[in-house]
N, C-alpha and C positions, 0 to 999 in steps of 0.2 A: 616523541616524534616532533621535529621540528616543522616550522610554516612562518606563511608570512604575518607579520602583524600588525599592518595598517588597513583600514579598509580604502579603498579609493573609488573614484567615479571615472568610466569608462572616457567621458568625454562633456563639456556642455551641453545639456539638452538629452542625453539621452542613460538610461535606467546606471542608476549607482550600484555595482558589485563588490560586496563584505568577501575579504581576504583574511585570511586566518581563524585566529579565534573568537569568531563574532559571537552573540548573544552570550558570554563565559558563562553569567549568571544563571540564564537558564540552565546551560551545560553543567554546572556545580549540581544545581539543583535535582536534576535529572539521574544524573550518577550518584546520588543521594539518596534518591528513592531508589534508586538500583542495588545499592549496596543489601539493602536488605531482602534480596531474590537472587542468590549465590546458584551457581549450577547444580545444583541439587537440589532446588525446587524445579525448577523447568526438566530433570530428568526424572524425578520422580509423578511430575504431570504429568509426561508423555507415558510412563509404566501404568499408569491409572487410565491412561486414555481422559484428561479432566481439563479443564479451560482454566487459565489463570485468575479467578476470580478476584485473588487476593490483591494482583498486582493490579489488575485493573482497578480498580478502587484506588488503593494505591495514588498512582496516575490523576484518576479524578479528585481525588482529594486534596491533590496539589495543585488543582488548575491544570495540570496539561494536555486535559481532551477537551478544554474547552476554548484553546490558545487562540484558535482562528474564529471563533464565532464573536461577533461584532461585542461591543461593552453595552450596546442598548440592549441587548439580550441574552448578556449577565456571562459572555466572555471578557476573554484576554483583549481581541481584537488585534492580535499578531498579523505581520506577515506569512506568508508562505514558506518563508526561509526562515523565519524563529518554528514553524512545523518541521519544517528538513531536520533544523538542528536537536530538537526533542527525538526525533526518531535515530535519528544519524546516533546521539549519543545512549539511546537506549539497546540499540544492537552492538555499538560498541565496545558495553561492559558487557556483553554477554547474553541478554535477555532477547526477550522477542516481543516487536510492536504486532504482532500479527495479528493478536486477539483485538486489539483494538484501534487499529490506525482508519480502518473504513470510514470514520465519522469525519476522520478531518477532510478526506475529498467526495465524500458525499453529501454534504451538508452544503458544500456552493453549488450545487443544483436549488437547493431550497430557497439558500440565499437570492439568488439572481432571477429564480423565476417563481417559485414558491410564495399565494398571499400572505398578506400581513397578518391575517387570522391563524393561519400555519406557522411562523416564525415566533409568535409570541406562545402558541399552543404549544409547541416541539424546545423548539431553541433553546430556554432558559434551563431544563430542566436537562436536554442534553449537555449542556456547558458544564453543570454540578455533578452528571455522571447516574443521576437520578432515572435518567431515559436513556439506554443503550441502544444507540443506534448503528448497528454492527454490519446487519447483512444487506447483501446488494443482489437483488435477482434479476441475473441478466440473462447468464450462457443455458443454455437447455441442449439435451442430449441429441440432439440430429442434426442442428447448427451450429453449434463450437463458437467460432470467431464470429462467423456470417450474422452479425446481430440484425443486420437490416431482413434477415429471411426469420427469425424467430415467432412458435404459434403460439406461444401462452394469449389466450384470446381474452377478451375483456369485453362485453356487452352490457349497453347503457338499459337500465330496467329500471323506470322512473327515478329516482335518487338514489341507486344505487349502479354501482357497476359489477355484473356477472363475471367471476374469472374463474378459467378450465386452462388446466395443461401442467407445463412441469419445467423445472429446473435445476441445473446440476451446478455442484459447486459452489451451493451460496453457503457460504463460512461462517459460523457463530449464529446462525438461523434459530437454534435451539434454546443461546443465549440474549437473543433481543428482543428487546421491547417494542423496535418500530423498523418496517424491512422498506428499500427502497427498490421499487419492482417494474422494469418494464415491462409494458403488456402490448397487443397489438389490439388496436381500436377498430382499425380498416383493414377488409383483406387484403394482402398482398397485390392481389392482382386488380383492386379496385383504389391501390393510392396513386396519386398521380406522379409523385417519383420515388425512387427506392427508399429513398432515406426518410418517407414520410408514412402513418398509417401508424406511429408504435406513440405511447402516451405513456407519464409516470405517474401508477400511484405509489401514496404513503399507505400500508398495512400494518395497523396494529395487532402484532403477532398476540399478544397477549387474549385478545378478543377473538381472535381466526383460529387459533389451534383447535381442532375436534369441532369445528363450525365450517368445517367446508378447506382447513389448512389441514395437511398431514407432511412429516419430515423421517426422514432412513439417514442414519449417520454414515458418512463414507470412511471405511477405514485408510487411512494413507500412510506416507511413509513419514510424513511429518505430523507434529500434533495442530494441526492448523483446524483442526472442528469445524470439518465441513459438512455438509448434509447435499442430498437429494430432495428436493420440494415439492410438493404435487399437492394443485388448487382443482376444488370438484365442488362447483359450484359458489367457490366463495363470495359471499358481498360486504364489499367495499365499496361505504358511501363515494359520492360526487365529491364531495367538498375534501376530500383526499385527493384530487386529482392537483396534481403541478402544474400550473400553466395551462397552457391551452391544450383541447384532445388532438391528437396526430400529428405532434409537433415532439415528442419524448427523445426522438434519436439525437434531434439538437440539444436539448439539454443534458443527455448526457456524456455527449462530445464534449461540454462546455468544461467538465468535471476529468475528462480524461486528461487534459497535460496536468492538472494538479495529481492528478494519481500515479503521473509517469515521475515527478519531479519529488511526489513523498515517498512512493517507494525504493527511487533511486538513492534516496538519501539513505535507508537503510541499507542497501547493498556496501555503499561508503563504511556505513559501521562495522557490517560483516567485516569487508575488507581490512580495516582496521584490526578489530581482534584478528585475526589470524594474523597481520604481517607482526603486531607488539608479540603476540604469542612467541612467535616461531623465530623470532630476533633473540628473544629472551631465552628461549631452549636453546639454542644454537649457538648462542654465545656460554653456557652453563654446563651444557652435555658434551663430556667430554669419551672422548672413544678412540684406542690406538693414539693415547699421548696427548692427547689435544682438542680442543673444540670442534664440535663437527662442522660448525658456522665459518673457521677458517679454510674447510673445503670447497672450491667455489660449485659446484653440483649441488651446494647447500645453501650458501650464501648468493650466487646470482639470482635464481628464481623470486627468492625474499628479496631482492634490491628490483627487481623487473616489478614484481605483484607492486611496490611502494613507486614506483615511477606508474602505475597506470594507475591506481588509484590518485594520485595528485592529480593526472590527467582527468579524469574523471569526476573531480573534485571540481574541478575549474567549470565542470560544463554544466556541475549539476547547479552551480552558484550563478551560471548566465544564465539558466531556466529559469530560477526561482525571478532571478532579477527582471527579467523580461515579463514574467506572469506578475508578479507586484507592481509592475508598472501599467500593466492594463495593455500591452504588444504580443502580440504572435508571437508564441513560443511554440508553438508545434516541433520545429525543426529540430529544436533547441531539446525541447522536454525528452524526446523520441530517443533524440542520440544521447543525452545522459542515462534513459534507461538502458540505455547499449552497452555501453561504457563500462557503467559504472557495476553492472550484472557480470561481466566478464571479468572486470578486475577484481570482483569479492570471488568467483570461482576459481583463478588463478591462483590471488591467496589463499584459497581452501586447498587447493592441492600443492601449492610448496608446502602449505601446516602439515598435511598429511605426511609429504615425505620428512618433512625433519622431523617430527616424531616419531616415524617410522611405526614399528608396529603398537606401539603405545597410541599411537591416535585412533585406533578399535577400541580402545579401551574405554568404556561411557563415562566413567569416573574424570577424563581429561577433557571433555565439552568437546572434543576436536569434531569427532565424526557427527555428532548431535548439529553442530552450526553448519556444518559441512555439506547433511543433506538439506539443511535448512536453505542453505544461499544458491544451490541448485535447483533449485525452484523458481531462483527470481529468472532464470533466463528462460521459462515457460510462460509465466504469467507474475502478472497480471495480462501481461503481454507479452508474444513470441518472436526470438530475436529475428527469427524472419520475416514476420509479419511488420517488424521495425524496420527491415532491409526494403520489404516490398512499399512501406511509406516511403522513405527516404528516396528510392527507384524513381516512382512516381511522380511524387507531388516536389520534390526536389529539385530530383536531377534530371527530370520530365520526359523519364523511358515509359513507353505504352505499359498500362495496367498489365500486372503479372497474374491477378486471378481475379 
C-alpha cells in the first residue's frame, strides 16, 4: 500500500502533521512482536474464552505499554501519535490491542491530575507491565452514556471512602491489578451543576476482590473479557482519590479525545487488514477464467474501503497532532473516530464479499476481525452520540438529548 513519505508542517506556528511512514522503527518493531501471535492464537483464545496473557507481556516487554508514560517514571515518553502508530500496526497484522490499550488513555488522567505520591506509586511499574492497569469503571446498567446521571456512590468514612453500586462493561476487570473508577461523591440533586458531584478513585483490585469487590464475566460476541462489577461496601482509602472530590467528570473528559484518537487508530489497522487481505484474494482467486478482483462489484468496493480509509487516516493524524500540541481537539478526535470506524466496517464487508463464503470460515481470520471492528462503531463511543457532539458543539443545532 502506497503513502506519502515526507512528513510536513501544516504551517508556522501551528502543530506539525507526520504523513506516511512515521515512527517506521517502532512499526518494524511492533510487527515483530506480532509475528509471533499468528491467527491461531487469537482463535484459539476466543474458543477457550481466555485473555491474551502471553501477548500482553509480549507488548510489555518491549516497552510498548509504557510508550506514553513520561521517562521520569521509567517510560518511553512518546507522543500520542507514536501510541496511534503501536496500535494502528498491531491491528494491522491481525491481532487485537483490546486486551491492553486502556492504559495508554487512562493513565493522562493520573498524569494531569493525579499526586506525585500516585505517579511514582503506580507509573513505573505500569511502564514495565508489572501493574496492569486495564479496566475503567464508568458505564453502569440504567445510565449507559449518561455518565453525568451515574449511582455507584462513594462516602467519605474517615480515611476511607465507602463504595456501593455496579457497573457494566468494564473489560479486563478480572485481569488487573489497578481499576480506574468513577464514583459519585455528591448527590445528584445536591451538585451545583450536572457535570459536577462524580470523583475518581484508583482500586487496587488485587486488595478489593472478596473484600467488599465482586465481578460476573459477560459473555459477547467478541473475546474482549469483559465483566459486570458490583462494589458492597468497599473501602478505598482517601489517598486513592485523583485530584480533587466532585471534580472526576473533568478529568475524565480530559482522557476521552486520547481515547477517541487511540482507538481510532486501531480502526485504521482493521481497515488496513481487510483492504491488503482482499487486494490479495482478488487479484489470486480466479473463477470463470479470471480474477474475481478484475470484476468491478469486486474491485470497486476494495478501491472505495482504501479511498476512505486514507480519508480517515489524514484526520486521525490532525487529532493526534492537535492533542500533542496541547489544542483542542475535540472536533478533530470525534470525527476521526467516525471516519475511521466506518471505513474499517466498509472494509470488513468488501473482505467478506470477496471471500465470499470462505470468510465464515474461522481458519481465514476474516469473520473473527470482522465482528471485531463492528464494535468500534458502538463504543467506546456511538456513531450517534458522535453526530449528536458534532450537531452541538459544532455546528451549534439545539441539544438532541
Amino acid at each position: 500500500m502506497t503513502s506519502l513519505a515526507a512528513a510536513t508542517s501544516l504551517s508556522d506556528g501551528l502543530p506539525s502533521m507526520p504523513l506516511g511512514n512515521d515512527f517506521a522503527d517502532i512499526r518494524e518493531g511492533v510487527r515483530a512482536v506480532c509475528k509471533n501471535f499468528p491467527g491461531k492464537y487469537w482463535r484459539d483464545l476466543e474458543a477457550r474464552d481466555e485473555y491474551a496473557e502471553e501477548f500482553v507481556a509480549a507488548l510489555g516487554a518491549a516497552g510498548y505499554l509504557g510508550a506514553l508514560i513520561p521517562e521520569e517514571y521509567g517510560g518511553s515518553g512518546l507522543p500520542i501519535r507514536a501510541g496511534a502508530v503501536i496500535l494502528e500496526e498491531i491491528h494491522a497484522t491481525g491481532c487485537s490491542a483490546a486486551a491492553c490499550h486502556a492504559q495508554m488513555y487512562m493513565m493522562g488522567t493520573m498524569l494531569r491530575h493525579g499526586s506525585e505520591a500516585q505517579k511514582l506509586r503506580y507509573l513505573p511499574g505500569i511502564a514495565t507491565g508489572k501493574i496492569r492497569f486495564q479496566a475503567f469503571g464508568v458505564t453502569e446498567p440504567t445510565t449507559g452514556s449518561d455518565t453525568t446521571q451515574l449511582k455507584t456512590r462513594a462516602v467519605r468514612d474517615g480515611d476511607h471512602y465507602v463504595v456501593n453500586g455496579q457497573k457494566l462493561w468494564t473489560s479486563r476487570a478480572h485481569k488487573s491489578d489497578l481499576m480506574m473508577l468513577l464514583v459519585r461523591t455528591t448527590p445528584a440533586d445536591q451538585a451545583k451543576r450536572r457535570s459536577e458531584g462524580l470523583s475518581v478513585l484508583l482500586v487496587d483490585m488485587q486488595d478489593a476482590v472478596g473484600k467488599g469487590l465482586t465481578m460476573r464475566r459477560i459473555e459477547t460476541m467478541v473475546n474482549h473479557q469483559t465483566n459486570e462489577v458490583f462494589f458492597d461496601n468497599l473501602r478505598v482509602p482517601v489517598e486513592n482519590l485523583i485530584g480533587e472530590p466532585d471534580q472526576g467528570f473533568r478529568y475524565i473528559l480530559d482522557g476521552m479525545n486520547a481515547e477517541r484518537i487511540l482507538t481510532s487508530a486501531e480502526s485504521l489497522g482493521d481497515a488496513r487488514y481487510f483492504i491488503e487481505r482482499a487486494s490479495r484474494y482478488a487479484t489470486e482467486r480466479v473463477v470463470f477464467g479470471r480474477p474475481i478482483g478484475q470484476n468491478q462489484g469486486i474491485q470497486f468496493p476494495i478501491a472505495r474501503a482504501y479511498a476512505e480509509w486514507r480519508a480517515a487516516d489524514l484526520m486521525v493524524r490532525a487529532a493526534a497532532a492537535l492533542f500533542d500540541a496541547g489544542r483542542p481537539c475535540g472536533e478533530e478526535a470525534n470525527t476521526a473516530k467516525l471516519l475511521s470506524s466506518e471505513a474499517a466496517w466498509n472494509a470488513a464487508e468488501a473482505a467478506m464479499q470477496t471471500f465470499g463464503g470462505f470468510a465464515a470460515a474461522r481458519e481465514f481470520d476474516i469473520e473473527r476481525k470482522w465482528r471485531d471492528c463492528r464494535l468500534q462503531r458502538i463504543a467506546p463511543i456511538s456513531t450517534n452520540l458522535i453526530l449528536a457532539y458534532l450537531g452541538q458543539h459544532v455546528l451549534g443545532m439545539p441539544r438532541s438529548y
